[in-house]
C-alpha positions as a LaTeX table, in Angstrom:
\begin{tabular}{lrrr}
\hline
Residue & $x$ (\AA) & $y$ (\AA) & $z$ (\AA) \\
\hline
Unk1 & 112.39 & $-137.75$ & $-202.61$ \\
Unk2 & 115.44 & $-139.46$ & $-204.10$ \\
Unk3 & 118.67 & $-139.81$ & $-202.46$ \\
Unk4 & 120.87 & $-136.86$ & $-201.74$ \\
Unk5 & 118.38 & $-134.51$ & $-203.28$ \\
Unk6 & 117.42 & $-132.62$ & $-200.16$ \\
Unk7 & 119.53 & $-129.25$ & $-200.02$ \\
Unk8 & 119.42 & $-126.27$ & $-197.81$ \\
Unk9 & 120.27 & $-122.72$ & $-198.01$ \\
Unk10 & 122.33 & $-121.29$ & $-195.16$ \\
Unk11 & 120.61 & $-117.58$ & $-194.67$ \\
Unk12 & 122.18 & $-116.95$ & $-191.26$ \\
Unk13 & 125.26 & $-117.74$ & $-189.06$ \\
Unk14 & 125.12 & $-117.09$ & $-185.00$ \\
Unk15 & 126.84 & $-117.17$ & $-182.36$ \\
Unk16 & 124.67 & $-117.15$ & $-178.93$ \\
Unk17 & 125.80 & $-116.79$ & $-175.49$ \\
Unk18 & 124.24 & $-116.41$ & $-172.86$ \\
Unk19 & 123.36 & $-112.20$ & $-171.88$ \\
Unk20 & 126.75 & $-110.63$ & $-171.16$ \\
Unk21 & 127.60 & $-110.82$ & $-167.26$ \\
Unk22 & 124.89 & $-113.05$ & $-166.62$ \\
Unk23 & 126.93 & $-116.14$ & $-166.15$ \\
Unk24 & 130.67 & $-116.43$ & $-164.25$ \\
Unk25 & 133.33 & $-118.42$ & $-165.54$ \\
Unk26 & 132.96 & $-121.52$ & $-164.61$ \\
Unk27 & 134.15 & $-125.51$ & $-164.77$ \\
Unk28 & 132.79 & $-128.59$ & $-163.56$ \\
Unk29 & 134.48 & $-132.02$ & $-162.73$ \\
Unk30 & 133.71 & $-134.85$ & $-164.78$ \\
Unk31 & 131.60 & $-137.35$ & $-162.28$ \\
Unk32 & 132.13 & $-141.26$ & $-163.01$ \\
Unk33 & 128.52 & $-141.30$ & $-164.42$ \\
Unk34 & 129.81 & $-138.60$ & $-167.49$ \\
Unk35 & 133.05 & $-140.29$ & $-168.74$ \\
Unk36 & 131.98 & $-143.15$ & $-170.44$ \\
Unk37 & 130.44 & $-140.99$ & $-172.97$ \\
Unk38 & 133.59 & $-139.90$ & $-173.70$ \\
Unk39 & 133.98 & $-143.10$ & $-176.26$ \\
Unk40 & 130.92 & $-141.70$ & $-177.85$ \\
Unk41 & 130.04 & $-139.22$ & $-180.52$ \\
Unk42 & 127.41 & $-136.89$ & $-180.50$ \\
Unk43 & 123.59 & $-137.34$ & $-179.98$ \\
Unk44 & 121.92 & $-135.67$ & $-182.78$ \\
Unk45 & 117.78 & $-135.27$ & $-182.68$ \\
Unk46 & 115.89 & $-133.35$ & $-185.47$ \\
Unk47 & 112.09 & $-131.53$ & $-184.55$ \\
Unk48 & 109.61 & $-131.59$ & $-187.01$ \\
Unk49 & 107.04 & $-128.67$ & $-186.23$ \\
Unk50 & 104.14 & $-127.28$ & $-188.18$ \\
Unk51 & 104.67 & $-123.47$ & $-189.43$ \\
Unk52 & 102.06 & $-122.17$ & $-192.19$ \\
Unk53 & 103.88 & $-118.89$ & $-192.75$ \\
Unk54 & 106.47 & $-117.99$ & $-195.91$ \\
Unk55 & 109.88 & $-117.99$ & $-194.62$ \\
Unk56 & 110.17 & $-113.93$ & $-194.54$ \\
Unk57 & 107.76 & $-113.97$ & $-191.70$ \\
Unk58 & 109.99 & $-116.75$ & $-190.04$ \\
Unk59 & 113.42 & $-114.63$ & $-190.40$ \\
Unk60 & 111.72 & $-110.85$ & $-189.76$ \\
Unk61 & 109.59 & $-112.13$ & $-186.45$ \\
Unk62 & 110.54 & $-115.83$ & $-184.70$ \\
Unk63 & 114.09 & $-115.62$ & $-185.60$ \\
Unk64 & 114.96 & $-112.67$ & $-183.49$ \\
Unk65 & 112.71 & $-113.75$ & $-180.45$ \\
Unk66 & 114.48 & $-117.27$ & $-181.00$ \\
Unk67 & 117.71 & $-116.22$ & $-180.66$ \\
Unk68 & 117.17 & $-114.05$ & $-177.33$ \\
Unk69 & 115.30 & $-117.15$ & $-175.60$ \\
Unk70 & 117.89 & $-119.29$ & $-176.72$ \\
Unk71 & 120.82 & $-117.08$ & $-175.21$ \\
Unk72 & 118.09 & $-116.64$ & $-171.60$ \\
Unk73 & 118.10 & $-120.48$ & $-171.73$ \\
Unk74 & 121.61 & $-120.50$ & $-171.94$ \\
Unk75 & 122.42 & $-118.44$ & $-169.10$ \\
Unk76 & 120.22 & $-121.31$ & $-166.95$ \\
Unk77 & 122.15 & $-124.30$ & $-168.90$ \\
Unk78 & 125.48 & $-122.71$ & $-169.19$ \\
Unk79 & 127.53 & $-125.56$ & $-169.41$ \\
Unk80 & 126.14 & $-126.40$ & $-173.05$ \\
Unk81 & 127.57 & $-123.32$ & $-174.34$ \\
Unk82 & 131.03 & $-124.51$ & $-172.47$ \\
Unk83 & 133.93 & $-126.66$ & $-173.95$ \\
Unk84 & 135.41 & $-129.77$ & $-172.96$ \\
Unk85 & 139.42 & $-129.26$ & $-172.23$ \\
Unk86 & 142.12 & $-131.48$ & $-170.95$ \\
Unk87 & 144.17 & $-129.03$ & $-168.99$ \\
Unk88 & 147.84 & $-129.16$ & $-169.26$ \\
Unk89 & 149.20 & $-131.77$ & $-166.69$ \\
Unk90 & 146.37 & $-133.42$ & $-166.03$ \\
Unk91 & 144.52 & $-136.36$ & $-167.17$ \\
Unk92 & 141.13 & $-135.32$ & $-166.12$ \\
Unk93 & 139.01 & $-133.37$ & $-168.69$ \\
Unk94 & 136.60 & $-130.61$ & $-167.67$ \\
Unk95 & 133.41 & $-129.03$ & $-168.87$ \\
Unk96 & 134.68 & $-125.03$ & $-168.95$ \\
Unk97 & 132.48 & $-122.27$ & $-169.72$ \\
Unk98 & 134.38 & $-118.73$ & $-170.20$ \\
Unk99 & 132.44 & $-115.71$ & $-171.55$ \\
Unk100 & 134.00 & $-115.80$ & $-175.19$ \\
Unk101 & 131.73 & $-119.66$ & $-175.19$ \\
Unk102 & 128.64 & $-119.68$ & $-177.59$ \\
Unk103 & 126.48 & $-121.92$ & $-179.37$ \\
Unk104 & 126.80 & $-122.05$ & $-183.00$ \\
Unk105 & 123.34 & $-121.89$ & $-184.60$ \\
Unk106 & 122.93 & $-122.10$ & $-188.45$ \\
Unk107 & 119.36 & $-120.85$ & $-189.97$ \\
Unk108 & 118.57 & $-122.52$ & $-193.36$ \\
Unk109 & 115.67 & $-122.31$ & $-195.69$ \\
Unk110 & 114.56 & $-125.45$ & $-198.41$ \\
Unk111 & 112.28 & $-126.30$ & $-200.59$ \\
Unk112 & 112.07 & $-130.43$ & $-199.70$ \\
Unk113 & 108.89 & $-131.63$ & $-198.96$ \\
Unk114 & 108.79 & $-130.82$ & $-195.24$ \\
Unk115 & 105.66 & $-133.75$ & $-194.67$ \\
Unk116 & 107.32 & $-136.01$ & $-196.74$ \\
Unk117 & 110.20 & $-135.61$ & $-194.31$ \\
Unk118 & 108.29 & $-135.76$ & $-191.11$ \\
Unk119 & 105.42 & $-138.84$ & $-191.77$ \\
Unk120 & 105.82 & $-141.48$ & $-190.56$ \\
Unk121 & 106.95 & $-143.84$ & $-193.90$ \\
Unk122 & 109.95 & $-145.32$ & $-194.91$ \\
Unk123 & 112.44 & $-142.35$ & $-195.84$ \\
Unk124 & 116.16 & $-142.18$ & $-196.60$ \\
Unk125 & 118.78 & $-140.57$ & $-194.04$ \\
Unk126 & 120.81 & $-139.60$ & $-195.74$ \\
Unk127 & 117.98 & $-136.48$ & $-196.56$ \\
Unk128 & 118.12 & $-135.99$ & $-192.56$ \\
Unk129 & 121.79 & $-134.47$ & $-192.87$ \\
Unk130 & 121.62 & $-131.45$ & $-194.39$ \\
Unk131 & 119.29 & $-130.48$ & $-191.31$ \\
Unk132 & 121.53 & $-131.18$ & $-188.72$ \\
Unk133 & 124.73 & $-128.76$ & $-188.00$ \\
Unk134 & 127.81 & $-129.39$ & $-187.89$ \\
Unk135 & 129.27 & $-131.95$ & $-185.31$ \\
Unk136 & 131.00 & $-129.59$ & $-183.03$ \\
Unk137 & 134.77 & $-130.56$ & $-183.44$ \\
Unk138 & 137.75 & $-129.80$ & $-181.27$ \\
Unk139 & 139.36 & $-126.16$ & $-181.52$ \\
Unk140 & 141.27 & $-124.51$ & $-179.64$ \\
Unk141 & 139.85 & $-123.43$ & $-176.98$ \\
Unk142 & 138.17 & $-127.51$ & $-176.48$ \\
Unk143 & 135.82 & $-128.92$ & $-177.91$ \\
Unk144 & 132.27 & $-127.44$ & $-178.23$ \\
Unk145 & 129.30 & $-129.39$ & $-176.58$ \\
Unk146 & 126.20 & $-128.10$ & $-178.58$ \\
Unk147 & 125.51 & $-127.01$ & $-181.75$ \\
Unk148 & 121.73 & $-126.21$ & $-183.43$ \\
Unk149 & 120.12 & $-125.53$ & $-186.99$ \\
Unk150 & 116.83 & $-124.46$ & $-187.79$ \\
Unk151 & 115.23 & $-124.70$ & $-191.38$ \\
Unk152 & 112.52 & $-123.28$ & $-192.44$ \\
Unk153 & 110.32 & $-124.93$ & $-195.31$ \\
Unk154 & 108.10 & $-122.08$ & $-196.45$ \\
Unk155 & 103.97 & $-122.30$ & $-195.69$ \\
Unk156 & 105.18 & $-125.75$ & $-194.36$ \\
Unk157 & 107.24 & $-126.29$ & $-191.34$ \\
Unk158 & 110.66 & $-126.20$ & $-189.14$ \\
Unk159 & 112.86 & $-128.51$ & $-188.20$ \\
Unk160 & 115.25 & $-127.72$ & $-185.22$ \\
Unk161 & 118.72 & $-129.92$ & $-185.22$ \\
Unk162 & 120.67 & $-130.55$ & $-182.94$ \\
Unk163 & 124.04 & $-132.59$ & $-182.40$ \\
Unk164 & 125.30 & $-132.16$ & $-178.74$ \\
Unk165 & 127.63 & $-134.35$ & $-176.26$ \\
Unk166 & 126.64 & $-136.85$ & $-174.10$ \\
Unk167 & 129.10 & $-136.41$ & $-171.62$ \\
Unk168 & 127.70 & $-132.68$ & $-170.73$ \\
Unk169 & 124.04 & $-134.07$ & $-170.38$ \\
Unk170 & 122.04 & $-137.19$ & $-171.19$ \\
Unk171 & 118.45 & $-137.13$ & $-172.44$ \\
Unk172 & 116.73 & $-136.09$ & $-169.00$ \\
Unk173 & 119.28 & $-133.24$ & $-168.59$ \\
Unk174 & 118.50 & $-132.08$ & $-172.74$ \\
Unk175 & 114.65 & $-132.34$ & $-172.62$ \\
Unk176 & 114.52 & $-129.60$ & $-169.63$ \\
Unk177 & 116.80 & $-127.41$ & $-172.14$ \\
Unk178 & 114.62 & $-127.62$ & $-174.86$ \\
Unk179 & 111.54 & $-127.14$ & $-172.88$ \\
Unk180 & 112.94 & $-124.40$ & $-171.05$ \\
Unk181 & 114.14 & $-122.81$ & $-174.72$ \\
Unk182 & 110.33 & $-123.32$ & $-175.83$ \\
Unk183 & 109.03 & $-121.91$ & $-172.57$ \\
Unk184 & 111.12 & $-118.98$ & $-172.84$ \\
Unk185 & 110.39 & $-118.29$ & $-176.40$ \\
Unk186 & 106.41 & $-118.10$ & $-176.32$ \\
Unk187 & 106.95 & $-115.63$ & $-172.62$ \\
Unk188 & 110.72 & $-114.45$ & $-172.11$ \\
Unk189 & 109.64 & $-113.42$ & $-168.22$ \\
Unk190 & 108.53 & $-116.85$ & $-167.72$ \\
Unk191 & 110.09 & $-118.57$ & $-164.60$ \\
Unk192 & 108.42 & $-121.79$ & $-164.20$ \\
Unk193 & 111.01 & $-123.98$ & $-164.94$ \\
Unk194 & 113.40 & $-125.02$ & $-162.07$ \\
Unk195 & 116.89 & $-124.08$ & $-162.29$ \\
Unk196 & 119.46 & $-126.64$ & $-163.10$ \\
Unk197 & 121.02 & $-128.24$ & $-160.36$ \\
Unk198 & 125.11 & $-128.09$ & $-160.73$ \\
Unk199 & 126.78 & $-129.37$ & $-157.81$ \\
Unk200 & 128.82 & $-132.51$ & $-158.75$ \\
Unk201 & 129.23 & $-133.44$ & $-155.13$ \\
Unk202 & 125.76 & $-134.65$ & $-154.68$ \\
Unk203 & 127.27 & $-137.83$ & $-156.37$ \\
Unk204 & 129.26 & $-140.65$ & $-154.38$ \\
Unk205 & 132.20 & $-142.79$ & $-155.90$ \\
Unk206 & 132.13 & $-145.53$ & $-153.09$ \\
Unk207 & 133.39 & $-147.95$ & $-155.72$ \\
Unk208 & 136.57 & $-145.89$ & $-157.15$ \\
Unk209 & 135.04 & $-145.73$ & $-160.71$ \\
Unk210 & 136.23 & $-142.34$ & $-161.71$ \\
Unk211 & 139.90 & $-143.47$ & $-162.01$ \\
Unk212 & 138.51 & $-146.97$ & $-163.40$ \\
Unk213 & 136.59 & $-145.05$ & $-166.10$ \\
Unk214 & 139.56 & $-142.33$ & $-166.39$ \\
Unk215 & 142.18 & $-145.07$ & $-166.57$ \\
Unk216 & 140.27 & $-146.88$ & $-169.71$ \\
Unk217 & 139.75 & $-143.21$ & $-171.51$ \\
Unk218 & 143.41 & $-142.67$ & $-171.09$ \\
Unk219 & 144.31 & $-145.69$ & $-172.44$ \\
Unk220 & 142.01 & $-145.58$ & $-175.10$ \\
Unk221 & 144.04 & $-142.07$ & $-175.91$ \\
Unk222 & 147.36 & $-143.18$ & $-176.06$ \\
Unk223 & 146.16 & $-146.61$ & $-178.48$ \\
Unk224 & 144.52 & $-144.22$ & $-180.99$ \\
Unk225 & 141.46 & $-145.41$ & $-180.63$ \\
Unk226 & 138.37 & $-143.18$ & $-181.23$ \\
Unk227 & 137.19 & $-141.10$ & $-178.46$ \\
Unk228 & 134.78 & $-138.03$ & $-177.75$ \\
Unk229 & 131.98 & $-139.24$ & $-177.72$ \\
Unk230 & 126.97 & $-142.85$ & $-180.84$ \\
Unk231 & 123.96 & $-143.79$ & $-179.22$ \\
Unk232 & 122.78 & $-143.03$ & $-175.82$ \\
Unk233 & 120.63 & $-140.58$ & $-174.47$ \\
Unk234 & 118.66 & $-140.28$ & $-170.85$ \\
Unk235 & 117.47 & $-143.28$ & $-169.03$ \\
Unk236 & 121.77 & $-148.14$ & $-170.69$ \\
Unk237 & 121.46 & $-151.16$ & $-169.48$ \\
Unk238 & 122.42 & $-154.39$ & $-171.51$ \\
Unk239 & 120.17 & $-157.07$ & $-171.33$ \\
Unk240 & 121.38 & $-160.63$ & $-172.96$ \\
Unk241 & 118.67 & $-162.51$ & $-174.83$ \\
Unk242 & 119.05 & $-166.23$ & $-174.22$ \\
Unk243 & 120.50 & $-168.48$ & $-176.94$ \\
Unk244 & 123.45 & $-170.80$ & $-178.16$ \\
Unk245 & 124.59 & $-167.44$ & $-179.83$ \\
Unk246 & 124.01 & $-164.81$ & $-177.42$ \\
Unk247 & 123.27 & $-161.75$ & $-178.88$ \\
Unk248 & 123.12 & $-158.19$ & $-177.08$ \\
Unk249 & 120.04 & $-155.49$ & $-176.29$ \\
Unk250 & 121.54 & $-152.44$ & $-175.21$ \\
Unk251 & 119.02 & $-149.84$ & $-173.66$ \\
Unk252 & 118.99 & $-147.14$ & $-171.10$ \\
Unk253 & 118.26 & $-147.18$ & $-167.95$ \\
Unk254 & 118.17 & $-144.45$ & $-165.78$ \\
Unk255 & 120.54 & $-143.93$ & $-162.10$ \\
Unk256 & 118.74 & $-141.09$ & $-160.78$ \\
Unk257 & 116.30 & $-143.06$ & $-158.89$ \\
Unk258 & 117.92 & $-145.67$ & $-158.32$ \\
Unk259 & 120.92 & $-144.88$ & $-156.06$ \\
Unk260 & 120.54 & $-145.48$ & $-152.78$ \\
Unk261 & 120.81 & $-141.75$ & $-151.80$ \\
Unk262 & 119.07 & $-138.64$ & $-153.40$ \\
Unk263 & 119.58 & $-137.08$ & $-156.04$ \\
Unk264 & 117.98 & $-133.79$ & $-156.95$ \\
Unk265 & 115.55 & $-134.21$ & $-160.04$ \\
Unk266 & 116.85 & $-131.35$ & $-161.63$ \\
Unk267 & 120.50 & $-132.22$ & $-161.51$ \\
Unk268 & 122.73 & $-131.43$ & $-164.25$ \\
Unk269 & 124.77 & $-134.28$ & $-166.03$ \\
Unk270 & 124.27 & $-137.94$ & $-167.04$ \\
Unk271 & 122.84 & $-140.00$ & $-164.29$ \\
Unk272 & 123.19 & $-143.31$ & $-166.83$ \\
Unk273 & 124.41 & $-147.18$ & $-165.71$ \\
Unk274 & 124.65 & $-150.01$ & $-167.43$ \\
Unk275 & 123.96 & $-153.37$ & $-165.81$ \\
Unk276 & 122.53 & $-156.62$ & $-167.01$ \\
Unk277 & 120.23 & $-157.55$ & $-163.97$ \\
Unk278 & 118.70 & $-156.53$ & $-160.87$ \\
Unk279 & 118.42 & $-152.64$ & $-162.09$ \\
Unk280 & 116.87 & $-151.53$ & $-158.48$ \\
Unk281 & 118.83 & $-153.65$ & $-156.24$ \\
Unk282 & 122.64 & $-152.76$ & $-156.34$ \\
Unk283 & 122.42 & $-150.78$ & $-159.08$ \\
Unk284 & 126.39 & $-150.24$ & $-159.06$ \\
Unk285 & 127.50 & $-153.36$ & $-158.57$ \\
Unk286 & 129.95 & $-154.92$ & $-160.89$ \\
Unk287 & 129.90 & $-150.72$ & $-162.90$ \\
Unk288 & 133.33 & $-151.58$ & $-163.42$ \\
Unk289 & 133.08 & $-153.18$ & $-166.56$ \\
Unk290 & 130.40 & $-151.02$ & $-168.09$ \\
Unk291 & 132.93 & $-149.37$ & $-170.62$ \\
Unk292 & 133.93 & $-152.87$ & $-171.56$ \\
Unk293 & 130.30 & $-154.47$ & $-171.58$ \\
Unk294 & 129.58 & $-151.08$ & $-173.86$ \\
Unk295 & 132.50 & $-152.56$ & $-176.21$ \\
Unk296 & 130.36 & $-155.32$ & $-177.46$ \\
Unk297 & 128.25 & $-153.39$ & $-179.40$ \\
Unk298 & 131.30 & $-151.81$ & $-181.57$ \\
Unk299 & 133.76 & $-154.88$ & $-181.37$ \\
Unk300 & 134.23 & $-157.07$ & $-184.59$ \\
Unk301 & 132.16 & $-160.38$ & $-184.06$ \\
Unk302 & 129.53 & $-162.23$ & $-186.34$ \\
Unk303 & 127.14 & $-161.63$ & $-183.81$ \\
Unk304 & 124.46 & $-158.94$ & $-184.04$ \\
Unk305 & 124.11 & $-156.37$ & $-181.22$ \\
Unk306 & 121.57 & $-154.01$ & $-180.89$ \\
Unk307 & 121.13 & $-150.67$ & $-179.28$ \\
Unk308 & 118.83 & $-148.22$ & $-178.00$ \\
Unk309 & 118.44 & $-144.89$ & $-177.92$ \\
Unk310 & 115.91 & $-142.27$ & $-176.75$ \\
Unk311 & 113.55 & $-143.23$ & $-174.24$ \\
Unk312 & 109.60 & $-143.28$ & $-174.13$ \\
Unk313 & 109.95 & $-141.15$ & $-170.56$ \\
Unk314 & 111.18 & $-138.25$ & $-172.24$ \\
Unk315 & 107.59 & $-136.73$ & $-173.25$ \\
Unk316 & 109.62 & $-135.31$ & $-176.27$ \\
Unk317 & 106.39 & $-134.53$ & $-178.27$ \\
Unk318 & 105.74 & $-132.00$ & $-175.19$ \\
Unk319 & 108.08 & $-129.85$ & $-177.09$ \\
Unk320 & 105.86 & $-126.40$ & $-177.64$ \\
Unk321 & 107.44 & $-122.88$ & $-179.48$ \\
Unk322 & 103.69 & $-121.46$ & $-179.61$ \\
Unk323 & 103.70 & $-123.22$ & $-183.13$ \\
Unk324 & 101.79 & $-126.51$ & $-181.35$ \\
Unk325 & 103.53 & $-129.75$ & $-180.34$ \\
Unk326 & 106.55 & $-131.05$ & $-182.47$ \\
Unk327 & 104.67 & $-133.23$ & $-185.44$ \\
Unk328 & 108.03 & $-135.45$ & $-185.42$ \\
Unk329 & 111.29 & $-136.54$ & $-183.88$ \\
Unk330 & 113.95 & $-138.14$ & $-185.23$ \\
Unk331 & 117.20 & $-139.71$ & $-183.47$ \\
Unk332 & 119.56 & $-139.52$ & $-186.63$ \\
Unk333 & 122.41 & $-141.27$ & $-184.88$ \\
Unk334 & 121.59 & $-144.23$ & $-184.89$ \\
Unk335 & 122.44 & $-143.88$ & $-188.48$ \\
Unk336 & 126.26 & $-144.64$ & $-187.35$ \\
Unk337 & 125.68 & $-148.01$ & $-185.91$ \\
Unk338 & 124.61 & $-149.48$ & $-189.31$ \\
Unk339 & 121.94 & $-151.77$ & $-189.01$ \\
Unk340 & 122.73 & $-152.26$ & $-185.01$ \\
Unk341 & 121.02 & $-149.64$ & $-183.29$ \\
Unk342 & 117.14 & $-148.30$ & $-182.81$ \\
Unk343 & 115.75 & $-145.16$ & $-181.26$ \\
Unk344 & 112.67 & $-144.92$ & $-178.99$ \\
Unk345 & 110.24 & $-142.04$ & $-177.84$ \\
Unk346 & 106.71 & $-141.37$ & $-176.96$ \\
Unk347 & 104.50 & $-142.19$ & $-179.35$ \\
Unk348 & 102.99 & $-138.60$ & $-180.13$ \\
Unk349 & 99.33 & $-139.67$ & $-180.80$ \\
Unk350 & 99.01 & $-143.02$ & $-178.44$ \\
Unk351 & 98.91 & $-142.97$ & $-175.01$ \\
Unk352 & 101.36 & $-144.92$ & $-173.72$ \\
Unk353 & 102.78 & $-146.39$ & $-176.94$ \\
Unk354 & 106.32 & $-146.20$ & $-178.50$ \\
Unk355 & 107.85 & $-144.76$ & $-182.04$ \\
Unk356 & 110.47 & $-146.51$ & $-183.59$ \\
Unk357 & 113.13 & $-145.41$ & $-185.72$ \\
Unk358 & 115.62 & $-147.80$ & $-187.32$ \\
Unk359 & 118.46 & $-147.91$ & $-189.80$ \\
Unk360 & 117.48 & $-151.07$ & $-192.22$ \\
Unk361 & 119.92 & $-153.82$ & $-191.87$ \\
Unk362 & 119.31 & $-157.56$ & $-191.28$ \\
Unk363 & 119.47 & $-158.73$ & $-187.51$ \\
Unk364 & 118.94 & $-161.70$ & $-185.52$ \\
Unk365 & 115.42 & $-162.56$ & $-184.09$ \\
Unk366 & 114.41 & $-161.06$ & $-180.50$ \\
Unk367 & 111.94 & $-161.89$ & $-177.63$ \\
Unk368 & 109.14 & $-159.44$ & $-177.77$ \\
Unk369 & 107.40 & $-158.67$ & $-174.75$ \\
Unk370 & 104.42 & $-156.56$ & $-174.28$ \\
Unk371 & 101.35 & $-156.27$ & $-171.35$ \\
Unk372 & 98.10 & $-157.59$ & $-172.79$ \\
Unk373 & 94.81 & $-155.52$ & $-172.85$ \\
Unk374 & 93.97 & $-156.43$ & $-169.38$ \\
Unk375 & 97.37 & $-154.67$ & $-168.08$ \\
Unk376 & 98.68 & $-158.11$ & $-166.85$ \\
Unk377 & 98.98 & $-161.17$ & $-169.27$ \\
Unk378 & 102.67 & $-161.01$ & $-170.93$ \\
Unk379 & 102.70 & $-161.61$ & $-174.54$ \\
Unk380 & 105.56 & $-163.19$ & $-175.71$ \\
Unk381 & 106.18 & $-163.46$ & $-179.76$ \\
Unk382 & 109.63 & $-164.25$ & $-181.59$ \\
Unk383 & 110.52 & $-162.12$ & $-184.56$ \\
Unk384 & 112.67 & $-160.25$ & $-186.04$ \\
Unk385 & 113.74 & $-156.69$ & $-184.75$ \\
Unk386 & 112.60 & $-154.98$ & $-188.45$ \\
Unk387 & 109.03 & $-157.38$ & $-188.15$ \\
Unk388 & 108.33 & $-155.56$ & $-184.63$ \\
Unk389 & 109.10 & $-152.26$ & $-185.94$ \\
Unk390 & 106.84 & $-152.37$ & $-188.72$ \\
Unk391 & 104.12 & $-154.46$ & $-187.56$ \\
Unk392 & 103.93 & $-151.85$ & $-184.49$ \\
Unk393 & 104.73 & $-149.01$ & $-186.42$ \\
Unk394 & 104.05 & $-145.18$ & $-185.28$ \\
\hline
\end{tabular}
């Protein structure tokens, strides 16, 4: 498929809200944990499922039945069909849902080559675009936190897009969405899934890193430099690989389990830290610098920095709309770190291994370390970041 040649149709335009007077107004504090991902833009995933069915069966049975799970989802994850406002006065943003909020969701047909699109070869991004929506901008009312498209490829497949904020929910918090969407689509009376767990309380500042972090977004503001919200996702940490030219491995670790207090497992936000050692002990310690340790990865430098996103602990490919597990997912971006970013999940057919997705660029050589056969002996092998992801390719 050459460059730029993918195109879509748009066949349908929606707005979806959760079922009127199911869901109060409502608005929710930013914790210390959500506004770093304020400096970032969205997070936008694309699934690859198998559908053997002409695209009239698609719009005159699934749509419908997609559209009503997707609005009884919402009224369980309300706060994705909420904007993010600065009130008047004040210098703290907040995630507000009001009953005129909805998710935009754009249907598309095309005729592309849907398993061209979702194998697992070499393919050009810039064909991934046109099945992603629009990057919700800022209106009047805020900015919106979620937008979706889903395209149809007749007798072939779907793809569901997404592009959604990281500073309303990281990876963790966005798998039990779409899960719960899936769940609800195959039996709308289903109730297996545990509610979302909202209150912001449940999470302690005992180092004074909400006015830290909200002190470096509003300065960031008032310098014109770019903010709202990139790659992150559920579970960062950056890791410095040893040499006379320290270079930078960004990844993500996740907070939830490692405070020193509980945290429900079905609480709503990010629960996201970055720190370079000791992840389990002191896990805060020295969190006052993660926006700056973050700025190494976008600064100017001759250096090359790489991050990641996704994580292999998602179970992404878990993913089910009664059509059978997604066939592919894609982290598309990663696109806008050129060169300096890669994205991680389950492998979908290997027990316990890893897909990688990468935007081609030349970087510096890593340390790759992996568990031998017997579960113990560390292999250790220096190469290059594109040599690992195509020697242990999906």
């Amino acid at each position: 498929m050459a460059n730029g040649a993918l195109t879509v149709e748009i066949v349908g335009r929606y707005c979806v809200s959760p079922p009127p007077n199911t869901v109060p107004p409502t608005s929710l504090p930013l914790t210390f944990f959500d506004i770093p991902w304020l400096f970032f833009s969205p997070t936008q995933p694309l699934f690859f499922f198998d559908y053997p069915f002409p695209s009239s069966h698609f719009l005159s049975t699934a749509l419908p039945q997609l559209i009503h799970s997707l609005s009884l989802t919402l009224q369980r994850f309300s706060p994705l069909a909420a904007s993010l406002l600065c009130p008047p006065h004040s210098s703290t943003p907040l995630i507000v849902y009001k009953k005129s909020d909805f998710v935009s969701l754009l249907v598309a047909q095309s005729n592309a080559d849907f398993f061209h699109l979702s194998s697992n070869h070499q393919r050009s991004v810039n064909d991934f675009y046109p099945l992603l929506p629009p990057i919700p901008s800022k209106e009047e009312g805020g900015i919106p936190l979620l937008a979706a498209q889903v395209t149809v490829f007749s007798k072939a497949g779907i793809c569901i897009g997404f592009a959604y904020h990281n500073v309303v929910a990281d990876g963790r918090t966005f798998n039990g969405f779409i899960k719960t969407w899936a769940s609800l689509f195959k039996d709308p009376s289903s109730s297996s899934s545990p509610l979302p767990f909202y209150d912001r309380s449940v999470i302690k500042d005992c180092y004074g890193l909400h006015s830290i972090f909200l002190n470096h977004w509003s300065s960031s503001r008032t310098s014109s430099q770019r903010t709202v919200i990139g790659v992150s996702d559920s579970d960062s940490v950056s890791a410095m690989l040893t040499s006379k030219n320290p270079s930078y491995f960004g990844f993500n670790a996740g907070g939830l389990t490692r405070l020193d207090y509980p945290i429900p497992t079905t609480y709503f936000a990010n629960a996201v830290g970055s720190k370079v050692k000791e992840l389990d002990e002191a896990f805060l310690d020295g969190a006052e610098d993660w926006i700056s340790d973050w700025a190494v990865f976008h600064g100017p430098g001759s250096e090359p920095h790489v991050m990641v996103s996704g994580s292999p602990k998602l179970d992404s490919y878990e993913t089910d709309f009664g059509w059978g597990r997604a066939r592919k997912i894609e982290e598309i971006s990663i696109d806008s770190a050129k060169g300096n970013a890669v994205s991680f999940t389950e492998s979908r057919d290997v027990k316990g291994g890893i897909e990688h997705a990468y935007r081609d660029g030349q970087l510096e050589e890593v340390a790759l370390h992996r568990l031998g056969e017997d579960g113990q002996t560390i292999i250790t092998k220096n190469i290059r970041l594109s040599d690992i992801l195509s020697d242990y390719a999906h």
